[in-house]
Each structure stands twice: as structure tokens, then as C-alpha cells.
MILUM-603347 format. One line per field, with one value per residue (C-alpha): residue in one letter; x, y, z; residue number from 1. Coordinates in steps of 0.02 Angstrom, whole numbers, plus 50000, padded with zeros to 5 digits. Each point is the difference from the previous one (the first is absolute). Layout:
MILUM-603347
rest [A; ...]
X [X; ...]
Y [Y; ...]
Z [Z; ...]
nr [NUM; ...]
//
This chain:
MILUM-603347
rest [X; X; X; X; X; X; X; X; X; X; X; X; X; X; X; X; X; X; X; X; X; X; X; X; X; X; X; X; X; X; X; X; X; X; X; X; X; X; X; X; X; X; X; X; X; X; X; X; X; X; X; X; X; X; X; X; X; X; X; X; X; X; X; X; X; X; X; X; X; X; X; X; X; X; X; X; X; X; X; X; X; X; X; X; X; X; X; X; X; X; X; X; X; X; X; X; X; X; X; X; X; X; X; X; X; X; X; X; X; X; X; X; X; X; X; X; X; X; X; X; X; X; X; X; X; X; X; X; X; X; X; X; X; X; X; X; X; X; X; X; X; X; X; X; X; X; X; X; X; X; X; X; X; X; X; X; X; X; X; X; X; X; X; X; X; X; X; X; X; X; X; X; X; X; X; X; X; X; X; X; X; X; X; X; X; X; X; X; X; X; X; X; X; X; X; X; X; X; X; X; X; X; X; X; X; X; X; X; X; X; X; X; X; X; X; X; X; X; X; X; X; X; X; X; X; X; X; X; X; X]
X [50949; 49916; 49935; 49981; 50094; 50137; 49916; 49839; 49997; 49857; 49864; 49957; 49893; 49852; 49971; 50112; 49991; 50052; 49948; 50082; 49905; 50043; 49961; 50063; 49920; 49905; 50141; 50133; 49986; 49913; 49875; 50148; 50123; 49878; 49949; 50192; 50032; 49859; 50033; 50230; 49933; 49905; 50151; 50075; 49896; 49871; 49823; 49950; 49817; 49989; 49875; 49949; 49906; 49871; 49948; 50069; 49837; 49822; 49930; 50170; 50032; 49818; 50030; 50142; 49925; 49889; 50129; 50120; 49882; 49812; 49994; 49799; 50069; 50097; 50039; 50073; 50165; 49935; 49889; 50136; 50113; 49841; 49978; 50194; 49992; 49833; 50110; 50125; 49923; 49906; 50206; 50073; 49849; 50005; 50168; 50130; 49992; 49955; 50157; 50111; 49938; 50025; 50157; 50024; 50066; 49886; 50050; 49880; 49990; 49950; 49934; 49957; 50173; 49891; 49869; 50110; 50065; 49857; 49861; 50101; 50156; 49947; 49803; 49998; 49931; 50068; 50153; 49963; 49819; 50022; 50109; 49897; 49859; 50134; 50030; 49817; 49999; 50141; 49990; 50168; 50089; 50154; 50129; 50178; 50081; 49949; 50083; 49971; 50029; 50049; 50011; 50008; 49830; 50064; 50064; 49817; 49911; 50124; 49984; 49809; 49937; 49832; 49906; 49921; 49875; 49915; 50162; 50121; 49880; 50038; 50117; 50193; 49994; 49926; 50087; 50155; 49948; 49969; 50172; 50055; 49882; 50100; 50156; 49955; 49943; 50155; 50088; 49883; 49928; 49811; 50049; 50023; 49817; 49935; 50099; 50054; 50033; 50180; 50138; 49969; 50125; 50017; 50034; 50054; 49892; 50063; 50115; 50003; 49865; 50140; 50100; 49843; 49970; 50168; 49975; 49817; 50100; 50124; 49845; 49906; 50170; 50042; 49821; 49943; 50206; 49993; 50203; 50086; 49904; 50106]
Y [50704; 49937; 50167; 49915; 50134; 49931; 49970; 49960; 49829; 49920; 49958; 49798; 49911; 49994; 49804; 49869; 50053; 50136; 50161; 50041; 50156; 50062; 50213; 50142; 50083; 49906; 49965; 49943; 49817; 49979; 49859; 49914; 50004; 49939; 49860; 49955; 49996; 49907; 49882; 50005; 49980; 49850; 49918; 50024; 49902; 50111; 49980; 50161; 50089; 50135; 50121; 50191; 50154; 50024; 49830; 49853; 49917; 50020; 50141; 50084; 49974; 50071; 50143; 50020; 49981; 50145; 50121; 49969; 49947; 50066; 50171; 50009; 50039; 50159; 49968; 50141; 49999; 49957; 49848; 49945; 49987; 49912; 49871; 49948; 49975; 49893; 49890; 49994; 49973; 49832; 49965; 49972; 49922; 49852; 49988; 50113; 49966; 49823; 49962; 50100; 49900; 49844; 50061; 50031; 50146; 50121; 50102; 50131; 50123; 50173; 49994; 50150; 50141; 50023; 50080; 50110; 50046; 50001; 50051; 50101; 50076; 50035; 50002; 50104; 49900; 50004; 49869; 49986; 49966; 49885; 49911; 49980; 49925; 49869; 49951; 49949; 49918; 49899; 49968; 50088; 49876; 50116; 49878; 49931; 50075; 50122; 49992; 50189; 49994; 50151; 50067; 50189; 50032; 50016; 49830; 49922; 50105; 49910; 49836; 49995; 50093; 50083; 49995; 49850; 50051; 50140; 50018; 50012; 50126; 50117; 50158; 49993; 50122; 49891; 49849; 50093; 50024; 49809; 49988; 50114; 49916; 49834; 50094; 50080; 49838; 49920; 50138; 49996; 50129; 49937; 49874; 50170; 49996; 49824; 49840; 49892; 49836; 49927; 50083; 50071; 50000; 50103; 49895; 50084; 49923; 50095; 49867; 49846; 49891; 49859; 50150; 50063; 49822; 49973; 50132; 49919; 49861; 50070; 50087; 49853; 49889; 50124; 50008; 49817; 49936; 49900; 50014; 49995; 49864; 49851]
Z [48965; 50170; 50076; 50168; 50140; 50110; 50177; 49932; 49988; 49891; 50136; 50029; 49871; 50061; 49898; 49942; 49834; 49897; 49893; 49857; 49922; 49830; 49975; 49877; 49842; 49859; 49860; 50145; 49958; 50150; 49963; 49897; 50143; 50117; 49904; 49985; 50170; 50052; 49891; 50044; 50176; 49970; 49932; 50148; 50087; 50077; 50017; 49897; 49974; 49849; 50016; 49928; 50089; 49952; 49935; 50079; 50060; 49878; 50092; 49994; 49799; 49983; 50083; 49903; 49832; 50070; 50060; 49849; 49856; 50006; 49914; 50058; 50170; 50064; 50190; 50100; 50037; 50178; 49964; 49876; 50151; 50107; 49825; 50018; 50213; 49972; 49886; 50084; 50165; 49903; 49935; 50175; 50083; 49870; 49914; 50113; 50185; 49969; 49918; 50103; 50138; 49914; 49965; 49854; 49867; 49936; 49866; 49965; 49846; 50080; 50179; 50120; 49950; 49831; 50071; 50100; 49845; 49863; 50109; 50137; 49918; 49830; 50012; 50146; 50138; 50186; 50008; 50191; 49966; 49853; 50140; 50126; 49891; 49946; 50164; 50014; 49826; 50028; 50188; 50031; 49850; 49921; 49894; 50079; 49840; 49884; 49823; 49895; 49818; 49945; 49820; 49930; 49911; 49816; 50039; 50064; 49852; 49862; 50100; 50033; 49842; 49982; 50193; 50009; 50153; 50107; 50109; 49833; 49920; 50145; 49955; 49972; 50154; 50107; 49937; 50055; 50183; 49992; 49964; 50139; 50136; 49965; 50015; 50178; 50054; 49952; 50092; 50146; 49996; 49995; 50168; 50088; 49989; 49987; 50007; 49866; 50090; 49971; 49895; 49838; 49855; 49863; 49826; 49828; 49884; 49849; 49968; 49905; 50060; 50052; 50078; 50126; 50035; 50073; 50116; 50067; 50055; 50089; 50092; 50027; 50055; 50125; 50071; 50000; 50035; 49874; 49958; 49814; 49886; 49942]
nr [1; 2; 3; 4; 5; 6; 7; 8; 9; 10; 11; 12; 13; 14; 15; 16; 17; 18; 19; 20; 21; 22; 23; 24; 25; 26; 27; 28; 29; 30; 31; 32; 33; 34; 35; 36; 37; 38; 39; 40; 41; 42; 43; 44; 45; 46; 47; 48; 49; 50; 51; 52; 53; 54; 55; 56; 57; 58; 59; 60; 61; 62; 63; 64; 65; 66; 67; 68; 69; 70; 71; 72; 73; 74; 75; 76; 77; 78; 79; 80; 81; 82; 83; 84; 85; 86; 87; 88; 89; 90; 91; 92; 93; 94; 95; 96; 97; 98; 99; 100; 101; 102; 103; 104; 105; 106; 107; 108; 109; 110; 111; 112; 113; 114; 115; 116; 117; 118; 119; 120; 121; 122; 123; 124; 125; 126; 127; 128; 129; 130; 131; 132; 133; 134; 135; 136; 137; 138; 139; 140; 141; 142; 143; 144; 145; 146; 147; 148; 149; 150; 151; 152; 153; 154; 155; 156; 157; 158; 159; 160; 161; 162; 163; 164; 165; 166; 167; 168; 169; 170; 171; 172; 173; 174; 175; 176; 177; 178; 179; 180; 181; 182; 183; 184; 185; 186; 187; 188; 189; 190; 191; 192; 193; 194; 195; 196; 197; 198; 199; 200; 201; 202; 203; 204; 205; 206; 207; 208; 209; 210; 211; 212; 213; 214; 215; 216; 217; 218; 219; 220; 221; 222; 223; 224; 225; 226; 227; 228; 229; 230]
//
């Protein structure tokens, strides 16, 4: 469900457009959902731009090919973080703000909540400080709705099969305080320390895949108005 608090209202856009951000653990669906919506949105008429962090631009999916991919290199858990703001900083420069402001609908696998979970919550890392560097590599940009998957582990380890990167490889320990970042956030617990833009719901994605997708439009109808489909 919608964690937003009564008499907290979700603050003005601050663009025409709108920010539909896609979170949870690997083996949610995540990627698949995403995809789906942009692509239920689009029948509905709307002007929509698809996009992943990190990647999204050719710096960015470089950058991700290096964080995810190249065994040769063994960043910190630090500089990992500093590797996913630089590509994401290059993401909403040339794909992000552009189309908000054209006003259009960005859906975006992963944005900034992952590093306040993979890098702060389970890697150890300041979530305030992880914050405030987003806010410089985003210029303040936080998404109008943000959509977490969420799956128990033995679910994502049967769905996702052997780790297929750096960030898989990591132990079932810290895969589970992953998990549990996503479910604070959803609970708000992180935006008692660092905002998370508009409302953030909280999505079962255990389910059949038909079943979870059902819910994602109810989200996104209620957000964006859009009213029952004919």
C-alpha cells in the first residue's frame, strides 16, 4: 500500500511531466514490470521515456558494465557508490529532466533509494551522506512515485538462479538487509532521514506476474488520474 502519511500531502511537481521509479531486490520482477508499464502507459496515450540506472545514456551503460561486469576491478564500497551517482548524474542531465520538462513519463529501473539501500543500509555507508551526494548528482530530482517490488529471498534465488553479477555474488546476509532497507523505505523509515520525493508504495511481487501487474496500475491510475481503462 501507498505509505504516504495523512497531512503530508505529496509536494508540487516541480515539471510537467512525471517520474515513475521502479525499486526492490534483484528477482522481484522489477525490470519486467517496468518494461510492462511503460509500455500499458503508452497505450494510453502518453508520451513515455524508458530508461535504467545505471545505464540509460553511453557513459552511464559503461559505467555499468564496469560496476556489474569487470572482475579486473574491485571498487570500494565507497567509489562503487561514487561509479553509480556519476551515472546517474550523466542519466538525468540527458534523458530525465529533459523529458520531464517536455512532459513526458519517465519510467526508470532503479534510481537514487538503491543506493540508500545497497551502499548505505547493507554496505555500511552513511544513508544521510549517500543523500546528500544525490542531491548534487541529480540536482535535487527524487521521482513523483516510487513503485518497490518486493519478494522474500528464497523466492528471488529460485527466480533469478545462480548470481549473475558483482551485486548478486554478495552474501545471503547482506542480500537480506537489502530486503529490509526496501521494507523501511516502504514504511518510511529512511524519509525520516532523507526524502524520497512523492509517495512510495509497497507492491507484493511474489505473485503471479499478471497478479503484481494489476496492482502497478492501480498505483500508477491513482497517481497520474488516469481513471478505470475502457
Amino acid at each position: 500500500m501507498t505509505t504516504q502519511e495523512p497531512g503530508n500531502p505529496t509536494p508540487p511537481r516541480p515539471h510537467p511531466g512525471f517520474f515513475l521509479v521502479f525499486e526492490g531486490p534483484d528477482g522481484g520482477g522489477k525490470s519486467t514490470q517496468a518494461a510492462r508499464a511503460a509500455d500499458w502507459l503508452r497505450d494510453q496515450g502518453l508520451d513515455v521515456v524508458a530508461c535504467r540506472d545505471p545505464g540509460g545514456t553511453p557513459f552511464g551503460e559503461r559505467l555499468r558494465s564496469m560496476i556489474l561486469r569487470d572482475e579486473s576491478v574491485h571498487p570500494t564500497m565507497y567509489a562503487e557508490m561514487l561509479l553509480y551517482m556519476a551515472s546517474r548524474a550523466q542519466l538525468v542531465e540527458e534523458v530525465v529532466r529533459p523529458s520531464l520538462l517536455a512532459g513526458r513519463v519517465v519510467v526508470c529501473d532503479r534510481f537514487l533509494l538503491s543506493n540508500l539501500v545497497y551502499q548505505g543500509i547493507a554496505g555500511g555507508l552513511s544513508v544521510e551522506e549517500i543523500a546528500r551526494v544525490g542531491e548534487v548528482a541529480t540536482g535535487g530530482l527524487l521521482p513523483d512515485l516510487t513503485l518497490i517490488l518486493d519478494v522474500p529471498q528464497e523466492v528471488a534465488r529460485r527466480r533469478t538462479g545462480p548470481a549473475r553479477d558483482r551485486i548478486e555474488k554478495r552474501p545471503a546476509g547482506y542480500q537480506e538487509k537489502v530486503r529490509a532497507g526496501f521494507l523501511d523505505a516502504a514504511r518510511g523509515g529512511l524519509d525520516s532521514r532523507t526524502s524520497l520525493g512523492g509517495p512510495v508504495a509497497l507492491i507484493d511481487a511474489g505473485g503471479e506476474p499478471d497478479a503484481v501487474f494489476a496492482r502497478i496500475q492501480k498505483e500508477v491510475e491513482d497517481a497520474l488520474a488516469l481513471g478505470p481503462r475502457t
